[in-house]
N, C-alpha and C positions, 0 to 999 in steps of 0.2 A: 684535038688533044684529049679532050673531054671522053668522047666516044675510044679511041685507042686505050686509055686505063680503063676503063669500063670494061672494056672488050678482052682488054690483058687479063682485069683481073678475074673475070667469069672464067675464064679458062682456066686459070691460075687453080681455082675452085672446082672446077670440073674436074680437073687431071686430079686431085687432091681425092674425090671420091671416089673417083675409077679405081686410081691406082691403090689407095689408101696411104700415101706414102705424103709427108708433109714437103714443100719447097720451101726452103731456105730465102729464094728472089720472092717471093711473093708478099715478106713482111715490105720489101722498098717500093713495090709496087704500089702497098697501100698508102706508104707514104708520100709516094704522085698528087694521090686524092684530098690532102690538104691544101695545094697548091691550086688544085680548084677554087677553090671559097677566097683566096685571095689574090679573085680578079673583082670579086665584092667592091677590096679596099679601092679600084680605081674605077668604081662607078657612081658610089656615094660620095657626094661630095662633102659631107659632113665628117668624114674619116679622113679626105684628102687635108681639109682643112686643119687638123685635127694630129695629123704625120705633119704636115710642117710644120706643126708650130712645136711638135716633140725635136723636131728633128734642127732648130734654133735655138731650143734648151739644151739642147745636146753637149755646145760649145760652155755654156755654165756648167756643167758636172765633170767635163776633164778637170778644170780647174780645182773643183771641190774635191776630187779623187788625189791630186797631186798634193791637196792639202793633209787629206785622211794619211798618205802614204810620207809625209815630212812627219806627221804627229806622234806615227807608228814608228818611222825612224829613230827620231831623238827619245821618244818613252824605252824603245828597245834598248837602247843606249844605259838610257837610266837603269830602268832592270839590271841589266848584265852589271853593274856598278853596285847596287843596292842587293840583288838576290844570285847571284852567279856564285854559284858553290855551294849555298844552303838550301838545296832541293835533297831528299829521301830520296838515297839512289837505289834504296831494296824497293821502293814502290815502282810497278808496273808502267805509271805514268808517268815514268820521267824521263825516259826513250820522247815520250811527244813533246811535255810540255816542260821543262825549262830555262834556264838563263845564262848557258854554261856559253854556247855558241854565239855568235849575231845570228845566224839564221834561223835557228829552232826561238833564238828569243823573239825576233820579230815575227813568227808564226804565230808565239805564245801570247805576244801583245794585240796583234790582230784579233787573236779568237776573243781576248777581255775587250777592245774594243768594241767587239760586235756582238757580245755578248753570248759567243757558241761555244758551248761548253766550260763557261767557264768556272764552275764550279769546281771541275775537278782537278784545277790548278791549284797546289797548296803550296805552303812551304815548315807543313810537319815534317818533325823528324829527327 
Protein backbone atom coordinates (compact mmCIF):
# COMPACT_ATOMS: atom_id res chain seq x y z
CA UNK A 1 0.00 0.00 0.00
CA UNK A 2 2.96 2.02 0.95
CA UNK A 3 4.59 1.85 -2.59
CA UNK A 4 0.85 2.35 -4.43
CA UNK A 5 0.50 6.08 -2.64
CA UNK A 6 4.07 6.69 -3.23
CA UNK A 7 3.63 5.83 -6.71
CA UNK A 8 0.01 7.65 -7.03
CA UNK A 9 1.25 10.43 -5.78
CA UNK A 10 4.63 11.01 -7.89
CA UNK A 11 2.46 10.89 -10.67
CA UNK A 12 -0.05 12.96 -9.17
CA UNK A 13 3.05 15.50 -9.27
CA UNK A 14 4.38 14.67 -12.60
CA UNK A 15 0.92 15.32 -14.46
CA UNK A 16 0.91 18.50 -12.18
CA UNK A 17 4.15 19.90 -14.05
CA UNK A 18 3.61 18.54 -17.57
CA UNK A 19 0.40 19.68 -17.63
CA UNK A 20 0.59 22.76 -15.30
CA UNK A 21 -2.97 22.23 -14.32
CA UNK A 22 -3.59 21.46 -10.36
CA UNK A 23 -5.74 18.07 -9.42
CA UNK A 24 -8.26 18.33 -7.26
CA UNK A 25 -7.77 14.04 -5.99
CA UNK A 26 -4.29 14.56 -5.31
CA UNK A 27 -4.86 16.72 -2.01
CA UNK A 28 -6.89 12.86 -0.73
CA UNK A 29 -4.09 11.29 -1.97
CA UNK A 30 -1.77 12.89 0.40
CA UNK A 31 -3.99 12.22 2.95
CA UNK A 32 -3.41 8.26 2.32
CA UNK A 33 0.22 9.17 3.64
CA UNK A 34 -0.74 9.74 7.21
CA UNK A 35 -2.26 6.44 7.51
CA UNK A 36 1.26 5.27 6.93
CA UNK A 37 2.84 6.43 10.26
CA UNK A 38 -0.09 4.88 11.97
CA UNK A 39 0.90 1.30 11.44
CA UNK A 40 3.84 2.87 14.04
CA UNK A 41 0.96 2.78 16.72
CA UNK A 42 0.64 -1.09 16.37
CA UNK A 43 4.31 -1.82 16.46
CA UNK A 44 5.43 0.04 19.63
CA UNK A 45 4.23 -1.18 22.25
CA UNK A 46 4.47 1.57 24.60
CA UNK A 47 1.53 3.33 22.39
CA UNK A 48 -0.40 0.10 22.31
CA UNK A 49 -0.24 0.25 26.10
CA UNK A 50 -0.93 3.70 26.17
CA UNK A 51 -4.57 3.46 23.52
CA UNK A 52 -5.80 1.10 26.00
CA UNK A 53 -5.53 2.60 28.84
CA UNK A 54 -7.09 6.00 26.89
CA UNK A 55 -9.51 3.86 25.41
CA UNK A 56 -10.92 2.56 29.38
CA UNK A 57 -10.97 6.28 30.29
CA UNK A 58 -12.99 6.77 27.62
CA UNK A 59 -16.05 5.18 29.56
CA UNK A 60 -15.33 8.09 32.50
CA UNK A 61 -15.69 11.04 30.19
CA UNK A 62 -19.26 9.94 28.69
CA UNK A 63 -20.28 10.32 32.07
CA UNK A 64 -18.59 13.75 32.72
CA UNK A 65 -19.90 14.95 29.23
CA UNK A 66 -23.53 13.93 30.27
CA UNK A 67 -22.76 15.89 33.49
CA UNK A 68 -21.34 19.17 31.61
CA UNK A 69 -24.58 18.84 29.26
CA UNK A 70 -27.33 18.44 32.53
CA UNK A 71 -25.25 21.66 34.02
CA UNK A 72 -25.70 23.50 30.54
CA UNK A 73 -29.27 22.39 30.68
CA UNK A 74 -30.67 23.58 33.94
CA UNK A 75 -28.17 27.06 33.77
CA UNK A 76 -29.90 27.46 30.24
CA UNK A 77 -33.01 27.29 32.02
CA UNK A 78 -31.93 29.68 34.56
CA UNK A 79 -30.74 32.27 31.91
CA UNK A 80 -33.90 32.20 29.98
CA UNK A 81 -35.68 33.06 33.66
CA UNK A 82 -33.29 35.67 34.89
CA UNK A 83 -31.96 37.38 31.28
CA UNK A 84 -34.59 36.42 28.51
CA UNK A 85 -35.77 39.78 27.07
CA UNK A 86 -33.03 42.05 28.49
CA UNK A 87 -30.47 41.64 25.65
CA UNK A 88 -29.91 44.96 23.16
CA UNK A 89 -31.70 43.95 20.26
CA UNK A 90 -29.98 47.01 18.03
CA UNK A 91 -26.66 45.19 18.93
CA UNK A 92 -25.18 42.91 16.12
CA UNK A 93 -24.70 40.14 18.66
CA UNK A 94 -27.86 39.30 19.67
CA UNK A 95 -28.75 37.06 16.43
CA UNK A 96 -25.95 34.61 18.46
CA UNK A 97 -25.97 35.14 21.84
CA UNK A 98 -28.93 35.56 23.86
CA UNK A 99 -31.74 34.14 26.29
CA UNK A 100 -34.89 34.64 24.27
CA UNK A 101 -35.02 30.86 22.99
CA UNK A 102 -33.76 27.43 24.82
CA UNK A 103 -31.58 26.72 22.06
CA UNK A 104 -29.58 29.99 21.29
CA UNK A 105 -29.65 30.22 25.26
CA UNK A 106 -28.13 26.91 25.82
CA UNK A 107 -25.54 27.80 22.91
CA UNK A 108 -25.03 30.97 24.81
CA UNK A 109 -24.40 29.04 28.30
CA UNK A 110 -22.05 26.58 26.68
CA UNK A 111 -19.80 29.24 25.09
CA UNK A 112 -19.68 30.88 29.21
CA UNK A 113 -19.08 27.51 30.20
CA UNK A 114 -16.23 27.01 28.13
CA UNK A 115 -15.14 30.19 28.22
CA UNK A 116 -15.30 30.90 24.07
CA UNK A 117 -16.19 34.06 23.50
CA UNK A 118 -17.53 35.07 26.08
CA UNK A 119 -16.88 38.38 26.45
CA UNK A 120 -19.10 39.45 23.99
CA UNK A 121 -22.02 38.33 25.87
CA UNK A 122 -23.70 41.32 27.63
CA UNK A 123 -26.76 42.47 28.65
CA UNK A 124 -26.28 46.39 27.94
CA UNK A 125 -28.83 48.17 26.74
Amino acid sequence: MDLFITILSYSFLILQMIIGQTFDYSRYIYTFKVFRVSRLFYQISFIQTLLSYLSKAFSSFIYLLFLLLIFNFVYALIGMQLFGGRFNKSDFRYQTFNYDTFWISFITTFDIITLDNWIDINTEG
